[in-house]
C-alpha positions as CSV (number, residue, x, y, z in Angstrom):
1,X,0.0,0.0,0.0
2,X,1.2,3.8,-1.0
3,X,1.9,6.1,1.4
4,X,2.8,9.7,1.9
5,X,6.2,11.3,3.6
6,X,4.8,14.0,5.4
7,X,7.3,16.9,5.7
8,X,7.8,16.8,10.1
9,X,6.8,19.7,12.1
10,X,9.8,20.0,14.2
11,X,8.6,23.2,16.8
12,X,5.5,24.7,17.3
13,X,7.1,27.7,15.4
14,X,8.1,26.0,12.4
15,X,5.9,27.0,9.0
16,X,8.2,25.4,6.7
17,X,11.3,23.3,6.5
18,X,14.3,22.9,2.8
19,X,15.2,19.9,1.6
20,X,19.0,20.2,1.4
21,X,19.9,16.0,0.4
22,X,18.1,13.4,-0.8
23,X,19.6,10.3,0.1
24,X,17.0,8.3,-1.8
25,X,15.4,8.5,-5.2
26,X,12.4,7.7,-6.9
27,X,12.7,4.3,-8.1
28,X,15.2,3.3,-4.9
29,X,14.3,0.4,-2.6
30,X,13.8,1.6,1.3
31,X,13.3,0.2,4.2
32,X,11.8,1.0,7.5
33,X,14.4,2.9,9.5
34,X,16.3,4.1,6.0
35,X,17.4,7.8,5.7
36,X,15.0,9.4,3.2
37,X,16.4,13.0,2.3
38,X,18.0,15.8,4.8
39,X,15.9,19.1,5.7
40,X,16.7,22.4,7.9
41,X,14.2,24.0,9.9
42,X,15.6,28.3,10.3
43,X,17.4,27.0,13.1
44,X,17.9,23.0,13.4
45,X,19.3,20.2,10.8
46,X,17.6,16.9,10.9
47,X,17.4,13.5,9.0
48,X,13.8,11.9,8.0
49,X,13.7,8.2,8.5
50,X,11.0,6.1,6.2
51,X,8.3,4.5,8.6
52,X,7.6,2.1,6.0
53,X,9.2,-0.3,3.7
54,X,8.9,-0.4,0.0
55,X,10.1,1.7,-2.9
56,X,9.9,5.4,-3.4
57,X,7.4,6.0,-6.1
58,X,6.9,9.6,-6.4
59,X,8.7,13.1,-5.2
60,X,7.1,15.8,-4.8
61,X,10.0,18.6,-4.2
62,X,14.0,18.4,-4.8
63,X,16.7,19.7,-3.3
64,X,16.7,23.3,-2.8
65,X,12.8,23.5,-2.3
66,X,10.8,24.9,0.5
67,X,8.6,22.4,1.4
68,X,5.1,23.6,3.9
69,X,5.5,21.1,7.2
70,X,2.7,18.4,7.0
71,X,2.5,18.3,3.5
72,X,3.6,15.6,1.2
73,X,7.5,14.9,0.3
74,X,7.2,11.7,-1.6
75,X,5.3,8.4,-1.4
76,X,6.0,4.9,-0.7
77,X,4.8,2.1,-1.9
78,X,5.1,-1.3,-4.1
79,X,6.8,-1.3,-7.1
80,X,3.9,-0.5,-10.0
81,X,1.6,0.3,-7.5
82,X,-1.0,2.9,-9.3
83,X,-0.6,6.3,-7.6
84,X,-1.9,8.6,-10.0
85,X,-4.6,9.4,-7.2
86,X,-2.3,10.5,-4.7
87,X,-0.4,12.5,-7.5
88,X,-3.0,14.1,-9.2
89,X,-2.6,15.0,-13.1
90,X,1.3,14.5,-12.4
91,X,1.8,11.5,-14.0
92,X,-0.4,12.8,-17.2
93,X,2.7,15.7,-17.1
94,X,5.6,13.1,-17.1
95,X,4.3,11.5,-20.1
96,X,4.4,14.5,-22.4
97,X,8.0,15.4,-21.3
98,X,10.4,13.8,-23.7
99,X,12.0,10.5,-23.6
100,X,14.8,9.1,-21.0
101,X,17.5,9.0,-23.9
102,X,16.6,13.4,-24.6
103,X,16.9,14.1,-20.9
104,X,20.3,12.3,-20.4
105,X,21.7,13.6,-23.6
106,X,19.9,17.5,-21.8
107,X,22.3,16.3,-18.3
108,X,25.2,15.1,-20.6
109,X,25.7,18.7,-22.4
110,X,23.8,21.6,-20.5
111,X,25.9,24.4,-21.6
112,X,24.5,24.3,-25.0
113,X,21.6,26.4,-25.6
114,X,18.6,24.3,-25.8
115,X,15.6,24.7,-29.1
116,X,12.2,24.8,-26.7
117,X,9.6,24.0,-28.7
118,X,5.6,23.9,-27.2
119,X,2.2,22.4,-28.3
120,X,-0.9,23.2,-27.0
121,X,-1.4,21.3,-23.3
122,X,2.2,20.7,-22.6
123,X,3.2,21.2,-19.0
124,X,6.1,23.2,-17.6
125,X,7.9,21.2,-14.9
126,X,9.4,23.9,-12.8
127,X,10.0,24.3,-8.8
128,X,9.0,26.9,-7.1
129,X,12.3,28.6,-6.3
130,X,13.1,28.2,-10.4
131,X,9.6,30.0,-11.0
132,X,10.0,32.9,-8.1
133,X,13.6,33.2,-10.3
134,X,12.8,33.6,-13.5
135,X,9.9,35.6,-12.7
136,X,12.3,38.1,-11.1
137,X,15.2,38.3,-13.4
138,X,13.3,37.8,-17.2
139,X,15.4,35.1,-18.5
140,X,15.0,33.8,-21.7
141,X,13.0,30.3,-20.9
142,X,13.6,29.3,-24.3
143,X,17.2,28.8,-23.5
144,X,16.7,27.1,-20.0
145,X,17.9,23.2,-20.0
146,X,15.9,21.4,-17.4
147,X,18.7,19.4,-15.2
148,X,16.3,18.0,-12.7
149,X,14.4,15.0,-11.9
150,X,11.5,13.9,-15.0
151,X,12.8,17.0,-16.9
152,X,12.2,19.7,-13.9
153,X,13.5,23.3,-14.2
154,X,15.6,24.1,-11.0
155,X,17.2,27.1,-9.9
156,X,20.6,26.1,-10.8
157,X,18.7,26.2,-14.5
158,X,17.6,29.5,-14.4
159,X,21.1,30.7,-13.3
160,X,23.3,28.9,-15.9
161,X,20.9,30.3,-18.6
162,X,21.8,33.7,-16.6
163,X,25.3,33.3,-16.8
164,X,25.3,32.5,-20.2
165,X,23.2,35.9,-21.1
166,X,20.3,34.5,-21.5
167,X,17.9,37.1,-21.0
168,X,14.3,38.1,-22.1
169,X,11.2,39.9,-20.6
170,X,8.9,38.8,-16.9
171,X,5.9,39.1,-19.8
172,X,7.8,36.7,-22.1
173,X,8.6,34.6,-19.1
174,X,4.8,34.6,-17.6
175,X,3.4,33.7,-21.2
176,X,5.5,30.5,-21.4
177,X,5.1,29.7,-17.3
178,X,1.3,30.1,-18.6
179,X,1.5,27.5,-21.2
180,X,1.2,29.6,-24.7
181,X,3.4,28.2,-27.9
182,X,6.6,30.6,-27.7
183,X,8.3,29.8,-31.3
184,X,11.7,31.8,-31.2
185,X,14.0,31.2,-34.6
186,X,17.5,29.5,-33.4
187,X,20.3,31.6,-32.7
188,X,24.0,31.8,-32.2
189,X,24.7,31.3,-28.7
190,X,26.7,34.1,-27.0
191,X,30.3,33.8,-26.2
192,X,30.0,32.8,-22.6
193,X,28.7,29.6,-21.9
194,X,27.5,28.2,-18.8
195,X,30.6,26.7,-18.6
196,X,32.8,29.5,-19.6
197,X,31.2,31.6,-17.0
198,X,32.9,29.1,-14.1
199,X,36.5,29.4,-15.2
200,X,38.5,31.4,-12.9
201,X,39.1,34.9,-13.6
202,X,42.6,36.0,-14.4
203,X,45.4,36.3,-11.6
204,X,45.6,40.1,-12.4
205,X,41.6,40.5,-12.3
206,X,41.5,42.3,-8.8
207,X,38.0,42.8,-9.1
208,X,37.5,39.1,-9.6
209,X,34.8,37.7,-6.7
210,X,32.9,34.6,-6.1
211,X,29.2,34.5,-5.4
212,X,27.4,33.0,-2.9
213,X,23.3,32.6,-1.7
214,X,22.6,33.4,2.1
215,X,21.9,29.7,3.6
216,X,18.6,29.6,4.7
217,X,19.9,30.2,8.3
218,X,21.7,33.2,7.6
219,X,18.5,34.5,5.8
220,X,16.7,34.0,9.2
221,X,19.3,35.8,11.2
222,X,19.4,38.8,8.5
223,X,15.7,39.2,9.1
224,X,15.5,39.0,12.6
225,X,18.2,41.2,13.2
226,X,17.0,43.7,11.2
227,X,13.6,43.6,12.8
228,X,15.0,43.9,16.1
229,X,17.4,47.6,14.9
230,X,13.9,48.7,12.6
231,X,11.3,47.5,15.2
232,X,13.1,48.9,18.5
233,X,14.5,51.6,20.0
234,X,18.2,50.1,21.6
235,X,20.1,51.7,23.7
236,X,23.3,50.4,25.0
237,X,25.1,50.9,28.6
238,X,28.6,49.7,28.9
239,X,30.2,48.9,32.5
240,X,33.2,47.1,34.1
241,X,33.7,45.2,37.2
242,X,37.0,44.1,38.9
243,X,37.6,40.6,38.1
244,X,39.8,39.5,40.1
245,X,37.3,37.4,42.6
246,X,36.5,35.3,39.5
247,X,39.5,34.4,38.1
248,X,40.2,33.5,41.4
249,X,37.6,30.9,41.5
250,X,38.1,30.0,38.0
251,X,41.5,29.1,38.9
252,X,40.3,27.4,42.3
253,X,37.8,25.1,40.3
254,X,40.6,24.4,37.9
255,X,43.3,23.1,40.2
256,X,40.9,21.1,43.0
257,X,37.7,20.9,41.3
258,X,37.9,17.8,39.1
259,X,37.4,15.6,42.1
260,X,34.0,17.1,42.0
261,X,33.0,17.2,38.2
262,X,34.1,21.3,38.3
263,X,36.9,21.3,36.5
264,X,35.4,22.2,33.6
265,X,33.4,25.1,34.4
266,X,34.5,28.2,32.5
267,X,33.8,32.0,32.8
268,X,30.6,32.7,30.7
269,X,29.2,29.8,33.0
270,X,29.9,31.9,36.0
271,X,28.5,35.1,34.2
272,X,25.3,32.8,33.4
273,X,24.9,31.7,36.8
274,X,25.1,35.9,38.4
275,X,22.8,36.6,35.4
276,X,20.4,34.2,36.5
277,X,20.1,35.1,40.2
278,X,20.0,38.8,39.5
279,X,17.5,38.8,36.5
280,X,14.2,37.8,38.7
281,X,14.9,40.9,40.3
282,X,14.2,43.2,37.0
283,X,10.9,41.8,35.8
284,X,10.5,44.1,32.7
285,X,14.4,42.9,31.7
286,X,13.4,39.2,32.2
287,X,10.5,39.9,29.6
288,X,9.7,39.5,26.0
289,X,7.4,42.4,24.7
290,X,4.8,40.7,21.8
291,X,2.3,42.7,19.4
292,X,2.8,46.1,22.6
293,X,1.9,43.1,25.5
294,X,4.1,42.8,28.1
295,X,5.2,39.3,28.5
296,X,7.2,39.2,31.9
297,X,8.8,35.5,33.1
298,X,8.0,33.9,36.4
299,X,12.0,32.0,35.8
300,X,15.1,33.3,33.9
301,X,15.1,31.3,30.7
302,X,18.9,32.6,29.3
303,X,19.5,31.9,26.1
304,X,23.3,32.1,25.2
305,X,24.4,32.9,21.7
306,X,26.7,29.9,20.1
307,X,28.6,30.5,16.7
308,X,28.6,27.8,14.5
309,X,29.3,26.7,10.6
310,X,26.0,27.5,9.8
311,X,25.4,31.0,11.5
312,X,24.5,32.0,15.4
313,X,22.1,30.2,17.1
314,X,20.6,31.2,20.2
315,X,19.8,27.7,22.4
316,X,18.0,28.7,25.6
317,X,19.1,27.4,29.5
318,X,15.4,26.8,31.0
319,X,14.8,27.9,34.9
320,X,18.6,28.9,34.7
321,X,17.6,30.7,38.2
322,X,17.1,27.1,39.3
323,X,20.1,25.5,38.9
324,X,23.1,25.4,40.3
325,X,26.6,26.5,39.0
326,X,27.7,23.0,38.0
327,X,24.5,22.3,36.4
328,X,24.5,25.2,34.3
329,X,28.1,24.5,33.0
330,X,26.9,21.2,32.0
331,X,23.3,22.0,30.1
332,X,25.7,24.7,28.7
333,X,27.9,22.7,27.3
334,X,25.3,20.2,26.0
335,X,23.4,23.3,24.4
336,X,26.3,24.5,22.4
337,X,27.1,20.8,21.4
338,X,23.7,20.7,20.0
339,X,24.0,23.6,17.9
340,X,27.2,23.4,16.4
341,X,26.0,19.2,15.6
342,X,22.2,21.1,14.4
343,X,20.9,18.1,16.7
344,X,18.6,21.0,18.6
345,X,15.2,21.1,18.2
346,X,13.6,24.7,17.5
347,X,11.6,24.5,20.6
348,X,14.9,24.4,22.7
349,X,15.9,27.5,20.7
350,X,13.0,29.8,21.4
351,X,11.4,31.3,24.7
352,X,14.4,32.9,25.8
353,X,13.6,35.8,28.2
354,X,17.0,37.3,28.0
355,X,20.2,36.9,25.9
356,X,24.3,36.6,26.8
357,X,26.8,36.9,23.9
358,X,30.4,36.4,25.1
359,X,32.7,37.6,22.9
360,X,35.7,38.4,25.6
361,X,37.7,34.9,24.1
362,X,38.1,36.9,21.0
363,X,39.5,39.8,23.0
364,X,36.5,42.2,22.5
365,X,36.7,45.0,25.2
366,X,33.1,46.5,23.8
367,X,30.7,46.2,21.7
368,X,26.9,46.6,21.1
369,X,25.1,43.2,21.0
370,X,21.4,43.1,19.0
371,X,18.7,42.3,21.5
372,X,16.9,39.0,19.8
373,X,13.3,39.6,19.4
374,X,11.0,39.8,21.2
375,X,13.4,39.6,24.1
376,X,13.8,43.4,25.4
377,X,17.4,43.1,26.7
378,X,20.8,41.6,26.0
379,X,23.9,41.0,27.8
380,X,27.3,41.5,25.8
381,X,30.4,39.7,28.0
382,X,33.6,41.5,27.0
383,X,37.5,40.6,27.5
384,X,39.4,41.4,30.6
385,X,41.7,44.1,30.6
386,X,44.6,45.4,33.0
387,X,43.3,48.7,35.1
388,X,45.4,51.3,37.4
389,X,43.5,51.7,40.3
390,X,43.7,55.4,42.6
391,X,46.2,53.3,44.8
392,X,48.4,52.7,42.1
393,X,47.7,48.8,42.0
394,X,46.8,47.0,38.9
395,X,43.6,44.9,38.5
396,X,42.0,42.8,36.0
397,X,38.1,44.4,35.0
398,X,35.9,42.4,32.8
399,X,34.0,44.7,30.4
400,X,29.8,44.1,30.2
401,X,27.5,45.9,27.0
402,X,23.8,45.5,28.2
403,X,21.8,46.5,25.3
404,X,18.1,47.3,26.2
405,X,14.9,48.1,24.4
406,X,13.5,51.8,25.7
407,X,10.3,51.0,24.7
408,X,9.9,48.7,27.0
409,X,13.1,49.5,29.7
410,X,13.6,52.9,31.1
411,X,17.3,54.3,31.7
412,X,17.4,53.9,35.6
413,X,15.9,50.2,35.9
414,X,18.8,49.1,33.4
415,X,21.5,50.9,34.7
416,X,20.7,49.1,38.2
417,X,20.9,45.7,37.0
418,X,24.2,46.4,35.3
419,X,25.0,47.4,38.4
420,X,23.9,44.7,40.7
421,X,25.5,42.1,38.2
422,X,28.7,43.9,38.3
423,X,28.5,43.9,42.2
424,X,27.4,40.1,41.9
425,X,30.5,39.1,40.1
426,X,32.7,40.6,42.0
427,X,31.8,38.6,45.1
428,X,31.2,35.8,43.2
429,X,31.8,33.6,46.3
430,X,29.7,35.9,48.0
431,X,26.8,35.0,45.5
432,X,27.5,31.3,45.9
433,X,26.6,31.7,49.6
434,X,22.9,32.6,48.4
């Protein structure tokens, strides 16, 4: 019996997932258990086992394509099994494209500029992203050679016949999407070819570059972070604190706290653990402000910004105000593993009620960290540096940015918290008493 791969809904959050691999194509025997394709959520990268056992009869998206959660990826079945219910007029489609043998000879030379010829009733097999493409840039569809599965137009498509100055009008391009007969008389291609467009540039070209698409991550960073500079109005307040108590504990922990599982606590876990006891204390800093409500947290849910290969991610320490200093180091640690591995699920990436970026390992004495929406506040850790004090002595202060939403956050209410965090560090033993 068919059935259909529903895309996941990984996150309450989650609209929409890409399809970056398929490890499986149609035609390919599967099992229950077998890796089916590879898909990213805005945040998170996960694998989609089959829950059934058969062979993959139909696809309805390739790589590249944004594909709604809940709604079909393929379908799985018995070999011959009739599907042409569950597909609709697809199968009609793929029997008015042209033969294997014109396809693979398509795949075996797509540099050269293809004759498109259309009767009456033929079907354009294009995705989405390849549609939204040519739509935008007017290329000439004529010249497009379809590289994808059963004769599909992808995006890499549209941007060879780009490259190759291929270019004609949207109208020309919505009349053949629309299905009317576009006759154009053969012509000599131009000089660069798809492929001549991908040879390297000369050594002495210094205006030579290489061009790359945001990832689908980064595109979600970009458009949060601009909402959060358009949407608010951030103010930063930059403060120091004298150090020295907490490199004297870090060092303590260090030396005689692996007999007790501490060795391996660092500094941003100690600046988590302060943040988490002094937050509470500012309600309308531990807050998220939605649609002008006021959305204050009974706990301090810290999220803690992690840098990885595909962007920052922002994985969130629940009831941080709960745990202890050992415990934090540890979820921490298993947070940032997560990220970095995209083995996090979106869910453990939202409801933050307040933000720490530590950028003081890359010896960054100030800056102005980005609150992350709708959070109203964020906490930028800075690098130590050596200070002269009145006496003449020399001491190591630890720099702090807290950026703060005035909408929401007046001047006095964040300068305090600075302040009482700053005081918290610097009796960091002190605060371990509490």
């Amino acid at each position: 019996m068919a059935n259909f791969v529903i895309m996941p809904r990984q996150g309450q959050s989650v609209e929409s997932c890409i399809i970056t691999t398929w490890h499986k194509k149609v035609g390919d025997e599967v099992k229950e258990g077998d890796i089916l394709f590879s898909y990213e959520t805005d945040k998170s990268a996960f694998d989609e086992p089959s829950q059934f056992t058969g062979v993959i009869l139909h696809s309805f998206a390739e790589e590249g394509d944004v594909v709604d959660c809940l709604k079909p990826v393929c379908i799985v079945g018995e070999a011959g099994e009739d599907i042409s219910a569950m597909v609709g007029a697809e199968p009609a489609a793929e029997a008015a494209e042209a033969p294997a043998e014109d396809a693979k000879a398509e795949e075996a030379a797509p540099a050269a500029a293809p004759e498109v010829t259309k009767s009456e009733g033929d079907r354009i097999r294009i995705s989405p992203r390849a549609k939204n493409l040519a739509l935008k840039t007017g290329v000439d569809m004529t010249k497009v050679a379809p590289t994808g599965p059963h004769g599909r137009i992808i995006e890499r498509d549209i941007n060879a016949a780009l490259d190759a100055g291929y270019v004609a009008t949207t109208a020309l391009v919505e009349d053949f999407l629309a299905g009317k007969v576009i006759e154009t008389a053969a012509e000599e291609a131009p000089a660069a070819t798809p492929a001549a467009a991908s040879v390297a540039a000369p050594a002495d070209d210094f205006r030579a570059y290489t061009e790359t698409p945001l990832t689908n991550v980064r595109k979600v960073i970009a458009k949060a972070m601009h909402a959060s500079l358009s949407e608010m109005a951030q103010l930063t307040l930059n403060s120091s604190f004298d150090a020295t108590s907490l490199l004297a504990y870090r060092k303590l922990l260090k030396e005689k706290g692996e007999a007790m599982g501490l060795s391996k606590v660092t500094l941003n876990d100690m600046v988590l653990y302060a943040v988490a006891r002094i937050l509470p204390n500012y309600p309308e800093i531990n807050a998220n402000l939605v649609d002008n409500n006021f959305r204050t947290f009974a706990h301090a849910n810290i999220g803690m910004a992690v840098d990885t290969d595909r962007g920052l991610l922002v994985p969130v320490i629940f009831g941080a105000d709960t745990l202890s200093l050992a415990e934090i180091s540890a979820k921490a640690k298993s947070l940032a593993g997560g990220a970095r591995e995209g083995g996090l699920s979106p869910d453990e990436m939202s409801g933050g009620s307040f933000t720490v970026s530590n950028l003081g390992s890359l010896g960054i004495e100030s800056f102005t960290p980005v609150i992350n929406p709708p959070q109203t506040a964020i906490l930028g850790v800075c690098c130590t540096t050596n200070r002269l004090k009145a006496d003449g002595t020399v001491y190591p202060a630890m720099g702090l940015s807290l950026t703060f939403d005035h909408r929401a956050v007046d001047g006095a209410p964040a300068a305090k918290f600075l302040k009482e965090l700053c005081t918290a560090l610097e009796n960091f033993e002190l605060l371990l008493a509490k």
